[in-house]
N, C-alpha and C positions, 0 to 999 in steps of 0.2 A: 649708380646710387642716386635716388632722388634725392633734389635738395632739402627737404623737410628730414631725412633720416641724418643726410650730414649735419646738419644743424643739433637735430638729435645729440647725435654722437661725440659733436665738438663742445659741446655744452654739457654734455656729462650726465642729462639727461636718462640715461640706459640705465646708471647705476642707482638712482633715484628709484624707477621705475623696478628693478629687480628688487631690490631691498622689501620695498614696500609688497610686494609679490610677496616676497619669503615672509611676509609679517600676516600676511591675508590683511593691511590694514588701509580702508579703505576712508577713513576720518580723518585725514590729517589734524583736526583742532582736538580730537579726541589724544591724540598721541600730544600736542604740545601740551595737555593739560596735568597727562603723565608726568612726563618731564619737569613742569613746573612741581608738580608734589614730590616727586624724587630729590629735585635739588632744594627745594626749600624744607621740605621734612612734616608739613604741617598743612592738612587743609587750608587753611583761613590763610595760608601766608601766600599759598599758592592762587586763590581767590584773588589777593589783592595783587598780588604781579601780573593776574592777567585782568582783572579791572572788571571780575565777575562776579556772581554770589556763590557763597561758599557751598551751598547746597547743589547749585549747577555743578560744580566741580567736583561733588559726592556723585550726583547722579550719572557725571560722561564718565567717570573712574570706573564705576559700577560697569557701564555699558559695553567699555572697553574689556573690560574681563570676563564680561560674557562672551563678548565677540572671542575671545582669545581661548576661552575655555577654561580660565588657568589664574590666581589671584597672585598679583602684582604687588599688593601692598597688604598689611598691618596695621591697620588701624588700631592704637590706642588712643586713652587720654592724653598721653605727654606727644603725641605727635602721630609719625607713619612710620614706617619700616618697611625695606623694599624686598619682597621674598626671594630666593632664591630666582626663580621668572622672571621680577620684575626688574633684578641686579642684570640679566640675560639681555632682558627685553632696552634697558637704558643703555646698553653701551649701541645696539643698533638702530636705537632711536638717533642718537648723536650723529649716527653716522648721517641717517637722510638727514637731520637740523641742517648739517655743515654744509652736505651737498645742495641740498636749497639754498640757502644763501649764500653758496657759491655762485648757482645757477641765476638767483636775483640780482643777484650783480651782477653778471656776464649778460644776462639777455636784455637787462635793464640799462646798461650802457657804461656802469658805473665802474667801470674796470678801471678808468682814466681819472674821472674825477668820485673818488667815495666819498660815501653818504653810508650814515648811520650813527647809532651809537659804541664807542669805545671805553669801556672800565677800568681803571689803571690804578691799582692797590698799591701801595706805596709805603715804605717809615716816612714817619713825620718828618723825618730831618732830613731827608731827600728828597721827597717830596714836594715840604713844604719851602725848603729855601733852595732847592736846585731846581725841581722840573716846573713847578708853577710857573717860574717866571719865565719859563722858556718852551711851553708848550705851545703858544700862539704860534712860533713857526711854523707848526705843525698846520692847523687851522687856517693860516696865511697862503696855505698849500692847498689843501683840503675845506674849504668854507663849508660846507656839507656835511664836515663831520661834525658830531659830536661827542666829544671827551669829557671823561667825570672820572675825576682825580681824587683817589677816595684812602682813606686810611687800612691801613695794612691791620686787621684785627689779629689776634690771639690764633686763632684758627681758622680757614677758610680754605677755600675745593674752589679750583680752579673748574674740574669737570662738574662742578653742579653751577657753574657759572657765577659765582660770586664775584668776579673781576674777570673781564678776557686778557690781561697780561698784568705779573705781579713782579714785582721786584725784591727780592729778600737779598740778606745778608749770609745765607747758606746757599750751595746745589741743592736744587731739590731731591730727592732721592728716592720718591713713593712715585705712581703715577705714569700716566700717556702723557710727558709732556718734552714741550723744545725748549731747551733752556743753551744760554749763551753768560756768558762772562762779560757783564759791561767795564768795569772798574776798579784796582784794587781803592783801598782809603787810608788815613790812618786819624786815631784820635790820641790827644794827646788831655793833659791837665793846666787848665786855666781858672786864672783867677780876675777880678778888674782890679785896678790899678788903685780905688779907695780899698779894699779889704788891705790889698800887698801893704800900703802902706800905712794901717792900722796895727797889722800881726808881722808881717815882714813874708820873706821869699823863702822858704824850705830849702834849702840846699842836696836835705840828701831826704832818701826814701821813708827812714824813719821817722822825720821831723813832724809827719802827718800826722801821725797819732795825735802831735801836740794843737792843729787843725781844726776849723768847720769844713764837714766835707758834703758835697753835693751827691746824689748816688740815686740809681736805681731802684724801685720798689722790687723786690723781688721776687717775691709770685707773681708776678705781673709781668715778667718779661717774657714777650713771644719768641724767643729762640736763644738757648745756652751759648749759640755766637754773641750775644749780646750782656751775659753777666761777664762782663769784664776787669770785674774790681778784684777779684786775685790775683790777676795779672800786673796790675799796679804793685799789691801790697797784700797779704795775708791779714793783714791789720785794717786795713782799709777799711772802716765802719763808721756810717752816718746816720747823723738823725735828722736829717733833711732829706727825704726820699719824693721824689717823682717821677711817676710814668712816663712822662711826654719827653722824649730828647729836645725841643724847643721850650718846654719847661723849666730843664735844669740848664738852659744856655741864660733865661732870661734871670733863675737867681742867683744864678753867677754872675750875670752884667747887675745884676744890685747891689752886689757887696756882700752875698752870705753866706760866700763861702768860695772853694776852691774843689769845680768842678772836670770831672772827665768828659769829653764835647768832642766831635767832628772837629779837626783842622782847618777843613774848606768851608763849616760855616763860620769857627769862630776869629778865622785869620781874616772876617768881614766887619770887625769889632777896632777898633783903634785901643777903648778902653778893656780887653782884654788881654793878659798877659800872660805866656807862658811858664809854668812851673815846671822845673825838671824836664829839660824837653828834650833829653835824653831818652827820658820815658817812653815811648810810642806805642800803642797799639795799633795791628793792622788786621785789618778786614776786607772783604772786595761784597759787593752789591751782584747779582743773578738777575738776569731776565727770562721770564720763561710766559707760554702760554699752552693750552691743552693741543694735544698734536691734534681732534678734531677740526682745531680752528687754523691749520695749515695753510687750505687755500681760501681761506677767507681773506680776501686782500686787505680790507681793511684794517682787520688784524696783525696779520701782515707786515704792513708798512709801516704801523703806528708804533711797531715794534723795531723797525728797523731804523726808522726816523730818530727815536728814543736813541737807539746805541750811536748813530752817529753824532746827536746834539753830545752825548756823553763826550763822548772820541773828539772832540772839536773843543771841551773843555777839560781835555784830560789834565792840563796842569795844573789846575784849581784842585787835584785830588793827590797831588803829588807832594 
């Protein structure tokens, strides 16, 4: 075996090279441009993720379906749509993505030390008060990378790339992907220490009624693990609704009321008090990312890193 084939072969090179055989595709910018209009749904969004004109991106789309024989997308007004081929054609697209940038890391040296960027979708109340402040470890490890710690939207696809690792409040249950159990949690009912001692302390389940309560918009919540106020109380009804979990923690530290909150952010609060804390709700946090992004080391680690800073502050969730 010449060393050029070993090299080949240890680098995974072969599989790159078949694929692309079976695709006859001989562009690779032509295939990321796909890609981009598949995961983002929409000419113009796909343009600006790759920092192009939107008409270049009409006309390589075009190009690639001739080459192919075979139309990939639906163009309407409201967006694209991926045909049956082009549904065919994206999952073997993913497949060389991954393997390239497996193989860019590997030949590139970066096995040791990565480099790139890393997406991490998150709720705001884990996110914003657990992993922010604890992702520089990561970075302190990896200077090269780059991490962008971004809000958990309403809906998003890991396989069209809108985050490379998410974290929910559910198993995932659709999808290619690697999902792991970081954590269970629990939330309880607080209030600060000026409301308690304007209205007083509730004693039993009922007394809430008589209450300002803090709560949830509810269309608005991204996943039924998260309307948790039946769980409380059948009664449980506010006219104080906010989206944002870091929302309803801050007007509860005002005084406006007595809110449902994470244990582990708001046992960080002195002037926050326990109501009924008997009460508890429990939940546990997921991490998962698309099985395409397996041997993407950077992915990878950045995930693994993640469960052990968890695992190293598991008491704070207890």
């Amino acid at each position: 075996m010449t060393p050029l084939l070993r090299v080949i072969i240890q680098k995974q090179w072969w599989i790159i090279l078949i694929c692309c055989a079976k695709l006859c595709i001989m562009n690779w910018d032509d295939l990321k441009i796909f890609l981009a209009v598949a995961r983002k749904g929409q000419l113009l969004s796909a343009a600006k993720l790759l920092s192009v004109n939107h008409t270049t991106v009409a006309r390589r789309l075009t190009a690639l379906e001739d080459e192919l024989k075979t139309q990939l997308v639906v163009r309407r007004t409201t967006g694209c749509d991926l045909t049956a081929s082009g549904e065919e054609l994206l999952v073997r697209a993913e497949k060389i993505e991954a393997e390239l940038l497996l193989a860019q890391e590997q030949l590139g040296g970066k096995n040791i030390n990565l480099a790139g960027h890393v997406r991490i979708a998150a709720p705001d109340g884990f996110g914003v008060s657990f992993l922010a402040p604890r992702l520089n470890d990561i970075l302190l490890r990896y200077p090269d990378l780059v991490l962008q710690l971004v809000p958990m939207p309403r809906s998003f696809s890991l396989s069209q790339r809108e985050a490379d690792i998410a974290i929910t409040v559910e198993r995932p249950r659709h999808g290619r992907l690697i999902a792991r159990k970081l954590v269970d949690y629990r939330l309880g009912l607080y209030a600060h220490r000026n409301y308690i001692k304007e209205y007083g302390l509730p004693e039993r389940i009922e007394e809430l009624k008589a209450h300002h309560l803090i709560s949830y918009v509810e269309d608005l919540v991204a996943s039924q693990a998260l309307a948790y106020n039946d769980e409380i109380s059948r009664d449980f009804t506010s006219n104080f609704q906010i989206s944002s979990t870091l929302g309803q923690l801050e007007a509860a530290r005002s005084g406006a009321g007595i809110a449902v909150l994470h244990s582990y952010i708001a046992q960080n609060y002195n002037d926050l008090i326990p109501v009924l804390p008997d009460h508890k709700i429990e939940r546990a946090y997921w991490l998962s990312y698309h099985e395409s992004a397996r041997n993407i080391r950077r992915v990878s680690e950045v995930a693994s890193m993640i469960a052990v800073i968890v695992q190293k502050n598991r008491s704070l969730f207890e």
